[in-house]
N, C-alpha and C positions, 0 to 999 in steps of 0.2 A: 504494500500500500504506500503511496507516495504519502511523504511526510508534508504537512500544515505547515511549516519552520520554512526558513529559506537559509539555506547556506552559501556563502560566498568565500570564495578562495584567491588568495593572491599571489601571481604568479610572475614568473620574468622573462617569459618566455613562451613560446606557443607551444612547444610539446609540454611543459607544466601544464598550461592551458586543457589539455586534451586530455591528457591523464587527468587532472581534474574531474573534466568531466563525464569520464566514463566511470570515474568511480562516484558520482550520484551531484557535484556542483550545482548548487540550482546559478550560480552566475559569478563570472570573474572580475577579481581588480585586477588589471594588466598596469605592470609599472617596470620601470628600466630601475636597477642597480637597487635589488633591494638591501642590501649589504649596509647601504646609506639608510636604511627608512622607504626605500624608492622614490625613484625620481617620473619625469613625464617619458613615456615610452618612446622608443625610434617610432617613426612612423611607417618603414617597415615591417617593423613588430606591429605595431598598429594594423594596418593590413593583412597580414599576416593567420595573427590570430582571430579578426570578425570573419574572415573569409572561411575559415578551416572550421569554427565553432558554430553550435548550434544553440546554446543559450546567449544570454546578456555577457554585453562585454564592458565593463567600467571603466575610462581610461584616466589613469593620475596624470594629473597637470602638476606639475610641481617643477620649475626652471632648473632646480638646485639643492642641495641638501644643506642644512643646516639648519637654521630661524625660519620663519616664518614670515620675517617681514622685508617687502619683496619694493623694489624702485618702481621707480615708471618703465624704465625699459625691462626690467623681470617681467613688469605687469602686465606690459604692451606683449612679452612673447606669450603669458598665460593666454591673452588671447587670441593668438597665432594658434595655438595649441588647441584651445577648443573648437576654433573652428577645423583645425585638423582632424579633429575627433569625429565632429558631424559629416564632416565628408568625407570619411572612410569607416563607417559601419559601427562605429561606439552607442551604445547603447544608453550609455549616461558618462558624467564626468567625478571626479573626486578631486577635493579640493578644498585649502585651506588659507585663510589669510588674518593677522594681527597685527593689531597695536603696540607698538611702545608703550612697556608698560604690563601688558596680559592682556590686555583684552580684545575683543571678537572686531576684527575691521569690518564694519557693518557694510559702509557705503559700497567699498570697492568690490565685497565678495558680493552684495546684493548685485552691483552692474554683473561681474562674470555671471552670478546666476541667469541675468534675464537674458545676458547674451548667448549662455547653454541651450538656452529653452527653442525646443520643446522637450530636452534631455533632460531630467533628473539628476541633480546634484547629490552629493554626498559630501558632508564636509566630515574632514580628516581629524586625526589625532593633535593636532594644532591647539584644536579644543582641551587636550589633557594638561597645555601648558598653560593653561588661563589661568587666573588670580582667583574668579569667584565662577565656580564651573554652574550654580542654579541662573548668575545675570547672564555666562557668557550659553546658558541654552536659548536664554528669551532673547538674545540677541542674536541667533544664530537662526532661531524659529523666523524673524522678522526679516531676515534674508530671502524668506523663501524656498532654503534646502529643504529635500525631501528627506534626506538621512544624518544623522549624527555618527558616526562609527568611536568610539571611544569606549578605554577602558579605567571608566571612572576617576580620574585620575592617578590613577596608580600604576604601576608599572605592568601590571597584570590584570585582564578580566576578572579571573574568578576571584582573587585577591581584594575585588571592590564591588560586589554584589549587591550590598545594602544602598551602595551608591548609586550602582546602576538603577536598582529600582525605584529608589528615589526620583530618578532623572526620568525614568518611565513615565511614573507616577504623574510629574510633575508635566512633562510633555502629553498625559493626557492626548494622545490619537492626534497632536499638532504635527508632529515630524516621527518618523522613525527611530528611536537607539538603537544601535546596531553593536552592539559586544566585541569589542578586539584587542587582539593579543593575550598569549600565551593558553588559548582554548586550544582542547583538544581531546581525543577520544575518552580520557579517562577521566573529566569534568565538563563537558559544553552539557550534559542532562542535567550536572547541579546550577550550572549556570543559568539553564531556560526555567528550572524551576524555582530558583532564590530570584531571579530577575524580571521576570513576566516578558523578556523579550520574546520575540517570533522570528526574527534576524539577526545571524553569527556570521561571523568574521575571524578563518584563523588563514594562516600562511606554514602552519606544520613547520616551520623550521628546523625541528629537529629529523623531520623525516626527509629532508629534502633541503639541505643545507646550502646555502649560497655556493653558487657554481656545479652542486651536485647533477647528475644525469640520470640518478637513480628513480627514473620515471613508475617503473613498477612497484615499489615502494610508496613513494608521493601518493599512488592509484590507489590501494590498498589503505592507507591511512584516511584518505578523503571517504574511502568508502566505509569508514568504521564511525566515521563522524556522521555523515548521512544514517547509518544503522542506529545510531545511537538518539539521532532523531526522532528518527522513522519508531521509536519504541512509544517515545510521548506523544502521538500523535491520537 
């Protein structure tokens, strides 16, 4: 029985991609160098992978690794990059922007969001480096993303579960939370039931380690997270 939950996996590559999603992915984050956090993908890769795949494909926009607080000309290539996105098969975009200071760049991510649209936004872990993570959701609600991905501010999802559902709680059916990092087959079922999420986000790292090729493995792990879904369902 197909699982109610939506899993999302983040890959660097299109045969991650594909492994992915033979082993049950309901939809990809495609991003270049995840080694850094990941960056915005080749547009190769870009290609590459909406062509090959049959679910949703996310593409991260991110210029650069580091901060989050990005120039005019970073800003001006974020949106080089989305619209690279729309014009080769991305399904939605992922994406994050701040203030000096902690807090949520309202204005500039609100413009990237309306310039995405009619793609669905996700904004990123940027949010876990906020000052006041309850203003920086209602600030990020009023952008108009349709996802939050974050792990409560902490270094780990499950690690901040009370947090999470907090932010659930408090997002009230306005945006998505979506659970990331450090989920994985042997807690994302305490994760969905301490947090009332319906949408997970892991990257298995440890099954499929930056630069590894160990695709059948990756397959096999993704597939164990989908089962473990598929149980609460």
């Amino acid at each position: 029985m197909k699982s109610t939950y939506v899993l999302e996996i983040t890959v660097e590559t299109t045969e991650g991609a594909l492994a992915a999603e033979r082993g049950g992915a309901d939809r990809i984050e495609l991003c270049g160098d995840l080694g850094v956090g990941g960056v915005t993908p080749s547009l190769e890769l870009l290609r590459a992978t909406t062509r090959h795949l049959n679910i949703p494909v996310f593409a991260m926009v991110r210029p650069r690794a580091g901060d989050f607080l990005y120039s005019a000309e970073e800003f001006a290539a974020m949106k080089q990059s989305i619209e690279e996105a729309k014009q080769n098969g991305a399904d939605g975009v992922v994406l994050g922007l701040l203030k000096p200071g902690g807090g949520i760049d309202v204005e500039r991510t609100r413009e990237l969001i309306q310039y995405a649209s009619p793609l669905p936004v996700t904004f990123h872990r940027a949010f876990d480096e906020s000052r006041d993570l309850q203003k920086s959701l209602e600030d990020i609600i009023q952008t108009g993303a349709t996802r939050l991905l974050t792990s409560g501010g902490a270094a780990t999802a499950p690690a901040a579960t009370e947090i999470l559902a907090s932010l659930a709680k408090r997002a009230s059916g306005r945006i998505i939370i979506l659970p990331g990092s450090g989920i994985n087959p042997s807690n994302i079922a305490r994760v969905a039931k301490e947090t009332g999420a319906r949408e997970f986000h892991s990257g298995l790292s440890t099954a499929l380690p930056y630069g590894s090729d160990d695709y059948q493995k990756f397959e096999n792990e993704v597939r164990k997270l989908a089962e473990a879904l598929a149980t609460l369902s």
